[in-house]
Chimera marker file (.cmm) of the C-alpha trace (Angstrom):
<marker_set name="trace">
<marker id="1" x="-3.594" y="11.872" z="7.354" r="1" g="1" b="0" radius="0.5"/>
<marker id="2" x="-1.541" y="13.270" z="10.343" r="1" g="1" b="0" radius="0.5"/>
<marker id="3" x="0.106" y="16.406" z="9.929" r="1" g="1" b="0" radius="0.5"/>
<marker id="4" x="4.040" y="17.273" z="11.585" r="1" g="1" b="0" radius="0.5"/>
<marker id="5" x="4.055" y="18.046" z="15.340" r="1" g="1" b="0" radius="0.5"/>
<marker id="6" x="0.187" y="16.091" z="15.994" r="1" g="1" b="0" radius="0.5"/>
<marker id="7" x="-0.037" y="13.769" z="18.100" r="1" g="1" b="0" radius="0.5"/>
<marker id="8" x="1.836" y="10.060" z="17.228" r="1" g="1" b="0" radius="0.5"/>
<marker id="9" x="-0.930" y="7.557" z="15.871" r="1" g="1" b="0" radius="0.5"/>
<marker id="10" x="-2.328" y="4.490" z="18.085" r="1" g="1" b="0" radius="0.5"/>
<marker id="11" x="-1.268" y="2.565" z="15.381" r="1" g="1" b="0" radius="0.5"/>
<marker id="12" x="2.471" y="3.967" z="15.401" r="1" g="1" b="0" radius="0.5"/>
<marker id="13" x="3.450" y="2.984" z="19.047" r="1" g="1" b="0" radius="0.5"/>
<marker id="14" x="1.031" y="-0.672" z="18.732" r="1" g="1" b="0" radius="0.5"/>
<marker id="15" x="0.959" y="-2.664" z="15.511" r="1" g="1" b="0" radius="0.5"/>
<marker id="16" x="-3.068" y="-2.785" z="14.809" r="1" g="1" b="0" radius="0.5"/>
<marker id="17" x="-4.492" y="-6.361" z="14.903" r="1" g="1" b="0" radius="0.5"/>
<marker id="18" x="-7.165" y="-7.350" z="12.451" r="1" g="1" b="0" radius="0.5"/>
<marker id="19" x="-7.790" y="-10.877" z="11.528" r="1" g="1" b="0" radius="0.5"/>
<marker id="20" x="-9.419" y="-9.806" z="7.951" r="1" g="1" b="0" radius="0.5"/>
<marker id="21" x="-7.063" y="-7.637" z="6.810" r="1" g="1" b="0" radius="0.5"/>
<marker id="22" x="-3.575" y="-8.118" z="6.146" r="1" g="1" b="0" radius="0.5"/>
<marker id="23" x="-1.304" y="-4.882" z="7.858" r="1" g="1" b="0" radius="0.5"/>
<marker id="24" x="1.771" y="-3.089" z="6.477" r="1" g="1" b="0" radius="0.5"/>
<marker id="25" x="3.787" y="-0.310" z="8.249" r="1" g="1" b="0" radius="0.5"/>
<marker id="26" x="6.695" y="1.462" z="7.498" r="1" g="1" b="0" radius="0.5"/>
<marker id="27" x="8.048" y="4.698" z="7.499" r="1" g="1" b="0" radius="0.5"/>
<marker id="28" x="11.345" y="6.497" z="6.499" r="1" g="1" b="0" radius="0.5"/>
<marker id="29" x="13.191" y="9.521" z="8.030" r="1" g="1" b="0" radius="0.5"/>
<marker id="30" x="13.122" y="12.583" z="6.402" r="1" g="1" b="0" radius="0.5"/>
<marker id="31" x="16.811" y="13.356" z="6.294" r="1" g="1" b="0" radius="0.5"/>
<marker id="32" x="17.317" y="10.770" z="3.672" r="1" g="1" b="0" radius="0.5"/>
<marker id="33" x="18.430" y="11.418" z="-0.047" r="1" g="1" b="0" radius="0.5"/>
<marker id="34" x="15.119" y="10.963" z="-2.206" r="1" g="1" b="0" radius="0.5"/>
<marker id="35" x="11.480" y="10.993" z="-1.468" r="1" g="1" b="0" radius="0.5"/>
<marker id="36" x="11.004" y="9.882" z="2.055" r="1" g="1" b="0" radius="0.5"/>
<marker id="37" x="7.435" y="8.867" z="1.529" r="1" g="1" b="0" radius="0.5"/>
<marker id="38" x="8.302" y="6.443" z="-1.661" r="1" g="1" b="0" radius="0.5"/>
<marker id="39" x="10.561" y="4.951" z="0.996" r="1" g="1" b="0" radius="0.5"/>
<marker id="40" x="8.064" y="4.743" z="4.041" r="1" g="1" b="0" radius="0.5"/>
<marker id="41" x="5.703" y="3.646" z="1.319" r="1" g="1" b="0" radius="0.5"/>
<marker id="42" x="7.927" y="0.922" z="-0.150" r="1" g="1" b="0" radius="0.5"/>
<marker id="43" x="8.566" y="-0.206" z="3.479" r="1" g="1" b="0" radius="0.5"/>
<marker id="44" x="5.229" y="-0.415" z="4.188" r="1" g="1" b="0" radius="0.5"/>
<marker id="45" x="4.364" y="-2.381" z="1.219" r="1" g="1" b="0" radius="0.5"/>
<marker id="46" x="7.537" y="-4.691" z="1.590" r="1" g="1" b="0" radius="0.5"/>
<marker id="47" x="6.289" y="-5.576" z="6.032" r="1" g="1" b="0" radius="0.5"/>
<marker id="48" x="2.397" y="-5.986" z="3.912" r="1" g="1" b="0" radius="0.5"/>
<marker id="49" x="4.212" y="-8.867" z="1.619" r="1" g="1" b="0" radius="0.5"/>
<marker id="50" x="6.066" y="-10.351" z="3.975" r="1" g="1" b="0" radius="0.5"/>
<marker id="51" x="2.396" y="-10.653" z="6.177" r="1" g="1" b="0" radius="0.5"/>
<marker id="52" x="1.019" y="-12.335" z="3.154" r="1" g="1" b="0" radius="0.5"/>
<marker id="53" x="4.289" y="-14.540" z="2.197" r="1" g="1" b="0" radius="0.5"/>
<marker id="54" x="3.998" y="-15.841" z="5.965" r="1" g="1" b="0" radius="0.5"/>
<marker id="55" x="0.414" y="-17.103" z="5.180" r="1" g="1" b="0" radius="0.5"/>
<marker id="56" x="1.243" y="-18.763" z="1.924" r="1" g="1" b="0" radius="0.5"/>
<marker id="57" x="4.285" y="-20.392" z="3.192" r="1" g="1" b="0" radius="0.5"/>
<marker id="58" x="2.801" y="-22.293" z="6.312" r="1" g="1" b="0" radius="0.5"/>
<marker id="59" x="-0.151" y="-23.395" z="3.745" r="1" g="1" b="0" radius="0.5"/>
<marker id="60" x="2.327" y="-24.153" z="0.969" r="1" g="1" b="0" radius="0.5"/>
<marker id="61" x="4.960" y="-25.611" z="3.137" r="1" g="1" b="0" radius="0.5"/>
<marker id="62" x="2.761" y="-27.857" z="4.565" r="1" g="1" b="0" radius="0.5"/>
<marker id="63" x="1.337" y="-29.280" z="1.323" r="1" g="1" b="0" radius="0.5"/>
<marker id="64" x="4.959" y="-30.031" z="0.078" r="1" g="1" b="0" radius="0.5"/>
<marker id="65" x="5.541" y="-31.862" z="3.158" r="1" g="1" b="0" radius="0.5"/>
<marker id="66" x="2.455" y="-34.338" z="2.878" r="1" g="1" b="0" radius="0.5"/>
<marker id="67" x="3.876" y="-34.689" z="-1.212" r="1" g="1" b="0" radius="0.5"/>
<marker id="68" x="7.760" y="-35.248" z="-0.251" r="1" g="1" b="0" radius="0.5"/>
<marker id="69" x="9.394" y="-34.017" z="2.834" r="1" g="1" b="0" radius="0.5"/>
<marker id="70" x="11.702" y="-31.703" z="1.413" r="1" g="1" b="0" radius="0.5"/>
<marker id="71" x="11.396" y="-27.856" z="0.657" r="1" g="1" b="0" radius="0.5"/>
<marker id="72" x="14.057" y="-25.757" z="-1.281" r="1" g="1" b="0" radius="0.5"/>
<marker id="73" x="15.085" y="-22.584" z="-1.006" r="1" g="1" b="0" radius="0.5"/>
<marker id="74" x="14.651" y="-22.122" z="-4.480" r="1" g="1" b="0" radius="0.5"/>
<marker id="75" x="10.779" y="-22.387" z="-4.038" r="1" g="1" b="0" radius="0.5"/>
<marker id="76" x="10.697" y="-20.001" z="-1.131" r="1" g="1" b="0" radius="0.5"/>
<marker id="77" x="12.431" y="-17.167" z="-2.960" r="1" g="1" b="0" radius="0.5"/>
<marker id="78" x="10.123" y="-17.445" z="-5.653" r="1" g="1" b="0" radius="0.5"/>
<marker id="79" x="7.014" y="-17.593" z="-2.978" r="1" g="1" b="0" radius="0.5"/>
<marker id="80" x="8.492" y="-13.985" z="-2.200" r="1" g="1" b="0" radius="0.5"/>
<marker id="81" x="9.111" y="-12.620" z="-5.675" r="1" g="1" b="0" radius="0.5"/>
<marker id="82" x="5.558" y="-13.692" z="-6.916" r="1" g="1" b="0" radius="0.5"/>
<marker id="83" x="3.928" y="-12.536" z="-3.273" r="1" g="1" b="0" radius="0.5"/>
<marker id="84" x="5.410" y="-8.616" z="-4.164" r="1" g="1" b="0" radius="0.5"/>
<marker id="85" x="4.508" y="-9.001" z="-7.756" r="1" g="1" b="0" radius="0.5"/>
<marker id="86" x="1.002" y="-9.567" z="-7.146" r="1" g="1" b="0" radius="0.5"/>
<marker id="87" x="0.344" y="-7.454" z="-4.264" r="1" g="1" b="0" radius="0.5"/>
<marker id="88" x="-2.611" y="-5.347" z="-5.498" r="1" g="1" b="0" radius="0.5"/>
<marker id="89" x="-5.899" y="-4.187" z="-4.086" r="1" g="1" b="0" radius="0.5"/>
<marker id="90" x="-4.042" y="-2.770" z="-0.683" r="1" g="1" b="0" radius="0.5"/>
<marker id="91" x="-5.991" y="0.581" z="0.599" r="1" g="1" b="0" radius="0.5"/>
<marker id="92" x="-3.917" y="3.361" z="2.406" r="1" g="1" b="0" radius="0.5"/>
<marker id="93" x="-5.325" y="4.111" z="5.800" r="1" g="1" b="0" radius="0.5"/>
<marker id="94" x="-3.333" y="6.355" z="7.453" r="1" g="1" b="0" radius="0.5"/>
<marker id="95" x="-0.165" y="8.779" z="7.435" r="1" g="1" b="0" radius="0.5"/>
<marker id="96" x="1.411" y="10.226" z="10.251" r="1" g="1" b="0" radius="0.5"/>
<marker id="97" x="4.672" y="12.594" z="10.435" r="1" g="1" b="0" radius="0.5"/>
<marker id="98" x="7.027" y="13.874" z="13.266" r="1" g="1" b="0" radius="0.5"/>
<marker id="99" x="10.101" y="16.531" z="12.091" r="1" g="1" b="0" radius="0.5"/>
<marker id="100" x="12.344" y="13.400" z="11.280" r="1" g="1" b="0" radius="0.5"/>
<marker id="101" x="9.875" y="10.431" z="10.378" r="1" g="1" b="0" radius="0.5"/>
<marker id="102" x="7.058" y="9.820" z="7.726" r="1" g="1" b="0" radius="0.5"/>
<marker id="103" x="4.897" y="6.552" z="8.368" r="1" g="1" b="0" radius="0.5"/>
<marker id="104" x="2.539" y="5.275" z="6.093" r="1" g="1" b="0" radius="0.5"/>
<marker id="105" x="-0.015" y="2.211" z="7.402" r="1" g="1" b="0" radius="0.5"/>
<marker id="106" x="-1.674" y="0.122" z="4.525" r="1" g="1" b="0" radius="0.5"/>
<marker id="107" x="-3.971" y="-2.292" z="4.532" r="1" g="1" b="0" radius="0.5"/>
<marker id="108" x="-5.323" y="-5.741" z="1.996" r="1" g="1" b="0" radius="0.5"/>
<marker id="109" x="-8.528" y="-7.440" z="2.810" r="1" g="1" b="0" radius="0.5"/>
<marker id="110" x="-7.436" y="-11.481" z="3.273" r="1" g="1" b="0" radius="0.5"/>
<marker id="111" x="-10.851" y="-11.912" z="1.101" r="1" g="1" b="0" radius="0.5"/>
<marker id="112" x="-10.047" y="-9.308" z="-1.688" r="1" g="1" b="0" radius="0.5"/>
<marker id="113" x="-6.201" y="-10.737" z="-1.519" r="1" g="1" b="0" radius="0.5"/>
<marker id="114" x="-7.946" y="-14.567" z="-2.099" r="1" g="1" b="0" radius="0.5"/>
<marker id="115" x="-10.242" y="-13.876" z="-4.869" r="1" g="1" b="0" radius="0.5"/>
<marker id="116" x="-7.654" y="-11.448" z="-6.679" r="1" g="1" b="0" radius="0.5"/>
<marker id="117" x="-4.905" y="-14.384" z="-6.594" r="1" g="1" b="0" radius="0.5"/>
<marker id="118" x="-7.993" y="-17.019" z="-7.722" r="1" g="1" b="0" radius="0.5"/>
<marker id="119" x="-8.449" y="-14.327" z="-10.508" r="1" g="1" b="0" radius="0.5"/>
<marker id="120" x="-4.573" y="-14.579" z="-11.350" r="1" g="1" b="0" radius="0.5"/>
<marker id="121" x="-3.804" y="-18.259" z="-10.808" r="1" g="1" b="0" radius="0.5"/>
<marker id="122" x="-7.054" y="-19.219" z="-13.502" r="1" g="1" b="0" radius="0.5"/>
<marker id="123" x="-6.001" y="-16.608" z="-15.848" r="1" g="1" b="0" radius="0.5"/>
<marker id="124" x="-2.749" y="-18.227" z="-15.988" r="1" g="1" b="0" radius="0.5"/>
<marker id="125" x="-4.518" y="-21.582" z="-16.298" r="1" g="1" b="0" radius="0.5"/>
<marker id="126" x="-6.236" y="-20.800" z="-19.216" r="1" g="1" b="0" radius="0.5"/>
<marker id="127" x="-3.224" y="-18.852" z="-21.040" r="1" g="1" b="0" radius="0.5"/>
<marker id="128" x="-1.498" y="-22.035" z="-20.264" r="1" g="1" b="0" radius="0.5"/>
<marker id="129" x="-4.211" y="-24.249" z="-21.702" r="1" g="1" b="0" radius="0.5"/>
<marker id="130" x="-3.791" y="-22.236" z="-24.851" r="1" g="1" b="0" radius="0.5"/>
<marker id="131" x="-0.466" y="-22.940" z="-25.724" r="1" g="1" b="0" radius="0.5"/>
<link id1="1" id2="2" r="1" g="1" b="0" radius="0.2"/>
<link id1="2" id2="3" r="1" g="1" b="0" radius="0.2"/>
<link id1="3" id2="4" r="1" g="1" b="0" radius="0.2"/>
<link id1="4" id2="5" r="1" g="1" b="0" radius="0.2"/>
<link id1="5" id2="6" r="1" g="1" b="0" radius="0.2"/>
<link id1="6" id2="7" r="1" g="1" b="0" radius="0.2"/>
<link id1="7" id2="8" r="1" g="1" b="0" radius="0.2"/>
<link id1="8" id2="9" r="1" g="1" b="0" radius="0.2"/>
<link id1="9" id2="10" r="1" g="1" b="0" radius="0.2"/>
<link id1="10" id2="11" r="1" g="1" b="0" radius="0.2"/>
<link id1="11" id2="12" r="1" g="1" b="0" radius="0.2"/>
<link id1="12" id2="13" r="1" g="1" b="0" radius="0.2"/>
<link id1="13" id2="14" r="1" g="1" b="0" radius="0.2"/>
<link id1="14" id2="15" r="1" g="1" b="0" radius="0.2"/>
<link id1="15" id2="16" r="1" g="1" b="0" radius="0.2"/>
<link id1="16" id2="17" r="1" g="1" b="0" radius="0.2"/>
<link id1="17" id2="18" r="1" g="1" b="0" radius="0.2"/>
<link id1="18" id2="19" r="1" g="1" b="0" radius="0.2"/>
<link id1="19" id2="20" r="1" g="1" b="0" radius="0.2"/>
<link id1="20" id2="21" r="1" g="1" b="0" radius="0.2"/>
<link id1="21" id2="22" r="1" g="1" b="0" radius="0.2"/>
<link id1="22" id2="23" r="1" g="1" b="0" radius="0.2"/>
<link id1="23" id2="24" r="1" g="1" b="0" radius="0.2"/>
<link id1="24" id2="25" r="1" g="1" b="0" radius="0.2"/>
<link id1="25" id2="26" r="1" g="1" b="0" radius="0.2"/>
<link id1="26" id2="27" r="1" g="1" b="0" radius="0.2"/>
<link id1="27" id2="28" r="1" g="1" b="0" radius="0.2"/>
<link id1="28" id2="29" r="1" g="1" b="0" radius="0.2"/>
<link id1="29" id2="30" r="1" g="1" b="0" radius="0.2"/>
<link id1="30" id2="31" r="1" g="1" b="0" radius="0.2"/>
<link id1="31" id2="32" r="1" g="1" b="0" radius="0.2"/>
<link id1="32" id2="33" r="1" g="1" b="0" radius="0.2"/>
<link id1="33" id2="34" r="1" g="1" b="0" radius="0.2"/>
<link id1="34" id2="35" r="1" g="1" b="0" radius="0.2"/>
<link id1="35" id2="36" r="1" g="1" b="0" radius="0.2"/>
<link id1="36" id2="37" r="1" g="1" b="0" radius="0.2"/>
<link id1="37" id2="38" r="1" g="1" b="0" radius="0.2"/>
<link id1="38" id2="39" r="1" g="1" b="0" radius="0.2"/>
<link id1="39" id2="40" r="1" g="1" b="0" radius="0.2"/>
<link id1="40" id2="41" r="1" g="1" b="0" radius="0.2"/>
<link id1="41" id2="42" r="1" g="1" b="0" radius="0.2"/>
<link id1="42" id2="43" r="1" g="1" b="0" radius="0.2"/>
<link id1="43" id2="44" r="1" g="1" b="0" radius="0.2"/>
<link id1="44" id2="45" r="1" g="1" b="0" radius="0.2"/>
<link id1="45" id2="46" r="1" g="1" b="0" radius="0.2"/>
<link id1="46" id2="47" r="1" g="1" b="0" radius="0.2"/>
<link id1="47" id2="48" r="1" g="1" b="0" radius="0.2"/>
<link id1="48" id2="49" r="1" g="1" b="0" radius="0.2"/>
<link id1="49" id2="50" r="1" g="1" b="0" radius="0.2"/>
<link id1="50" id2="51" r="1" g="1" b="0" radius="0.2"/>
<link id1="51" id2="52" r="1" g="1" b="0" radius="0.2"/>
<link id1="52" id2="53" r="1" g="1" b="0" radius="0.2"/>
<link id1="53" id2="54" r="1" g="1" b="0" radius="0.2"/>
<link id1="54" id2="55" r="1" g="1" b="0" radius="0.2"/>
<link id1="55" id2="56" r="1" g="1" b="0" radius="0.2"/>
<link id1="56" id2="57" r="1" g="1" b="0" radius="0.2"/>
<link id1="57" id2="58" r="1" g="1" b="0" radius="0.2"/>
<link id1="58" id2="59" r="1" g="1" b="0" radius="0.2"/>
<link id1="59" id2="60" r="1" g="1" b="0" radius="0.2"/>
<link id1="60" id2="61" r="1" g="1" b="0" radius="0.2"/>
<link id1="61" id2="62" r="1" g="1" b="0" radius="0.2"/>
<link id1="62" id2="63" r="1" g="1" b="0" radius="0.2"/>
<link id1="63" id2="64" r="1" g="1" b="0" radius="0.2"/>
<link id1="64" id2="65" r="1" g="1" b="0" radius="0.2"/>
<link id1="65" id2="66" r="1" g="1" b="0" radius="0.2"/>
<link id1="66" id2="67" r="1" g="1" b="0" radius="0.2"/>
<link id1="67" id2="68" r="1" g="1" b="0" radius="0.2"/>
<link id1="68" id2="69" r="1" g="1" b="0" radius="0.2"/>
<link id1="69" id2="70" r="1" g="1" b="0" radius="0.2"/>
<link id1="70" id2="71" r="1" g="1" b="0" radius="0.2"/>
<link id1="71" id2="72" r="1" g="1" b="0" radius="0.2"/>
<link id1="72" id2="73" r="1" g="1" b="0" radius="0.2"/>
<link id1="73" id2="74" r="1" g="1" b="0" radius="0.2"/>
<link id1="74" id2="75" r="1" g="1" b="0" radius="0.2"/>
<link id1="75" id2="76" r="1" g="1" b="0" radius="0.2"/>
<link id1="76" id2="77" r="1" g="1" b="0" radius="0.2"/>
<link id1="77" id2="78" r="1" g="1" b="0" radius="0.2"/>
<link id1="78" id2="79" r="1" g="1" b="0" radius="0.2"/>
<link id1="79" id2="80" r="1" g="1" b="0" radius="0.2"/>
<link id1="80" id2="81" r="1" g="1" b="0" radius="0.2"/>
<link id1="81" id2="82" r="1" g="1" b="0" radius="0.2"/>
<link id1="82" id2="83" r="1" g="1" b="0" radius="0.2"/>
<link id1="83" id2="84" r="1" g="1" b="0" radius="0.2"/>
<link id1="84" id2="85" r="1" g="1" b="0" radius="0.2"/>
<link id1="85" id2="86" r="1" g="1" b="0" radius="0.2"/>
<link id1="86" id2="87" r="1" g="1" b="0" radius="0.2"/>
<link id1="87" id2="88" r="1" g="1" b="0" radius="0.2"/>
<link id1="88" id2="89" r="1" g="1" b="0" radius="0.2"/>
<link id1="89" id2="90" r="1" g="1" b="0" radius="0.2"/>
<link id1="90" id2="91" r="1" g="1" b="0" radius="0.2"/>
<link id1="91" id2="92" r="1" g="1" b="0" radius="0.2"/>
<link id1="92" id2="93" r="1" g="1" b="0" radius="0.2"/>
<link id1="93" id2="94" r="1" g="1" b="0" radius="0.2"/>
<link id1="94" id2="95" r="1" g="1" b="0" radius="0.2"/>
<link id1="95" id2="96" r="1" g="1" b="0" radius="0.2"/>
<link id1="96" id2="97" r="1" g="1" b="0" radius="0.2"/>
<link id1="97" id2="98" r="1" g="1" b="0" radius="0.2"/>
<link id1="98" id2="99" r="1" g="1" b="0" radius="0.2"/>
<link id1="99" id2="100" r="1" g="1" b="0" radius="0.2"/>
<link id1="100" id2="101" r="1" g="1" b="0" radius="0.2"/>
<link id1="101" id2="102" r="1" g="1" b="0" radius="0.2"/>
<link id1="102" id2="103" r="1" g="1" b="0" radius="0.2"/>
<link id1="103" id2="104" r="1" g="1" b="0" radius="0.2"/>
<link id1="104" id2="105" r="1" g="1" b="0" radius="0.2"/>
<link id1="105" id2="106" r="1" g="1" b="0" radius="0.2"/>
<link id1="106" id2="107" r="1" g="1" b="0" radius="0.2"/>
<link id1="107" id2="108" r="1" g="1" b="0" radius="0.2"/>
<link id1="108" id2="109" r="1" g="1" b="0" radius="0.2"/>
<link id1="109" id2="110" r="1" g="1" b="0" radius="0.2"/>
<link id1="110" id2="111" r="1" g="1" b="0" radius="0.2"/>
<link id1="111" id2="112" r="1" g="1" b="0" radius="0.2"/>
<link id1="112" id2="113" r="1" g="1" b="0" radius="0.2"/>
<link id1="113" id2="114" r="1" g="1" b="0" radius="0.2"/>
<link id1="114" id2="115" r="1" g="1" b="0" radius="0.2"/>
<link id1="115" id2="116" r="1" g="1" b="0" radius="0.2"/>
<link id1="116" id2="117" r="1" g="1" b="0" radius="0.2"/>
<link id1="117" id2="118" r="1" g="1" b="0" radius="0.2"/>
<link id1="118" id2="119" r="1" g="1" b="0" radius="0.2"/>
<link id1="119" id2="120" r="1" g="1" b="0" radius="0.2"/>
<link id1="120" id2="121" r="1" g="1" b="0" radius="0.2"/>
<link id1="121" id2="122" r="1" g="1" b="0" radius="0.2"/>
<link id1="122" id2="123" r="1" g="1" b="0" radius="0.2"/>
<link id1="123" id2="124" r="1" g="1" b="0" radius="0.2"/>
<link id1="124" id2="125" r="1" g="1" b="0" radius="0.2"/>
<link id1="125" id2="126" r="1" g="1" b="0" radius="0.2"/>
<link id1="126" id2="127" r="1" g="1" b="0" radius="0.2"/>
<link id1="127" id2="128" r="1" g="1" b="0" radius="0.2"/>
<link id1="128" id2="129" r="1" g="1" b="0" radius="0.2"/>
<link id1="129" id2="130" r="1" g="1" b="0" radius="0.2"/>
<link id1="130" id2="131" r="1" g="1" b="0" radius="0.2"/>
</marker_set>
């Protein structure tokens, strides 16, 4: 974890790319009302969804389209909601703080995400199939 006044992270100044891992950053300034590392963390968490809502939509999107050429809004909202309610499994990898900023960098396997959403989608299968 950086400490206040070291040197700014590689991973500040250049988004890190990794093709196995999906990549949140955020960070928060420290002036604000509140923790300032809930925010950078809820930030960071919020830019990690929004990687993992961008995969599900072009996969999803593109299904829908082969079944009937027409995508509502209502579906993509709900994309998001379920994206942020499932996001488990994420690893924190780094900190790093100036005098005014706090930035947190988190990370989710795109195999861990898979098999954990696998996991979810057959455990609501077989509630379902209960009922």
């Amino acid at each position: 974890a950086g400490k206040s006044g070291e040197k700014q992270k590689t991973w500040v100044k250049k988004r890190p790319i990794n093709h196995l891992y999906y990549i949140g950053i955020g960070f928060s300034d420290k002036n604000i009302e509140g923790d300032f590392r809930e925010v950078a963390q809820q930030n960071a968490l919020k830019d990690l969804a929004s990687q993992i809502k961008i995969s599900i939509a072009s996969t999803e999107i593109h299904k829908m389209i082969e079944k009937n050429d027409q995508i509502s809004d209502s579906y993509e909202s709900y994309m998001q909601a379920a994206v942020q309610a499932e996001l488990e499994g994420y690893e924190l990898m780094d900190t790093w703080e100036s005098k005014k900023q706090y930035w947190m960098y988190f990370r989710l396997s795109k195999e861990k995400y898979a098999e954990i959403r696998r996991k979810n989608i057959q455990k609501a299968i077989t509630l379902a199939l209960d009922f």
